[in-house]
C-alpha positions as CSV (number, residue, x, y, z in Angstrom):
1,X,23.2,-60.5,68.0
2,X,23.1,-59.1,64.7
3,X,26.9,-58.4,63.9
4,X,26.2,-57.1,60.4
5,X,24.0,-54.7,61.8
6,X,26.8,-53.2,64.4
7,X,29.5,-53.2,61.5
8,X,27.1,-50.8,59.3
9,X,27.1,-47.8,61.3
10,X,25.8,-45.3,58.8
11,X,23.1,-42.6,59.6
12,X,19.9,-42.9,57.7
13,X,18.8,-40.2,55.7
14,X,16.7,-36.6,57.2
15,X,13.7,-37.8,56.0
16,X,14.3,-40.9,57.8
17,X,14.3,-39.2,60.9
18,X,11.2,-37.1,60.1
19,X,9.2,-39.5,59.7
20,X,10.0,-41.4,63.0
21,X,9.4,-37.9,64.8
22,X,6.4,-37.0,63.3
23,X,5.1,-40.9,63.8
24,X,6.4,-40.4,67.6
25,X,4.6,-37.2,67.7
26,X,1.6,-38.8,67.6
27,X,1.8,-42.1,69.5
28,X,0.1,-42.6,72.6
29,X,3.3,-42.2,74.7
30,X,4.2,-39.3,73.8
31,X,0.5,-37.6,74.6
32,X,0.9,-39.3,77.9
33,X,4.5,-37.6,78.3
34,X,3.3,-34.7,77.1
35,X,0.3,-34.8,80.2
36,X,2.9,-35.6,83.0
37,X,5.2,-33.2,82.1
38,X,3.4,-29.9,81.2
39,X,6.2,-27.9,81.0
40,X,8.0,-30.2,78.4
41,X,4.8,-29.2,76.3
42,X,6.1,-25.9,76.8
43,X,9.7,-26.5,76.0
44,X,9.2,-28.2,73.0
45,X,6.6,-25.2,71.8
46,X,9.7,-23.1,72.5
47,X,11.8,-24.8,70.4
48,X,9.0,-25.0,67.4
49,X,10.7,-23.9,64.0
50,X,14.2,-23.2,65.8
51,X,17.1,-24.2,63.5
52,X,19.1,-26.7,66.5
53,X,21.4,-28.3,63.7
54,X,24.2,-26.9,62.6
């Protein structure tokens, strides 16, 4: 186990995070979500542009 790791609990920047979403976004898991669940597609079309963070 990588105890430094656990001792450094800092968030990584916004950016960070974009890029992991938009890399997510278009990864084969997520198409194949996307196809089981059609009304996630749905959902997350909702949601498109919505300001969730405070």
């Amino acid at each position: 186990m990588n105890f430094n790791r656990l001792n450094s609990l800092k968030m990584e920047t916004e950016d960070h995070y974009r890029k992991k979403a938009s890399s997510y976004r278009t990864s084969p898991e997520y198409g194949k979500m996307i196809s089981l669940y059609p009304i996630l597609e749905t959902s997350i079309k909702d949601c498109k542009g919505e300001n969730l963070v405070a």
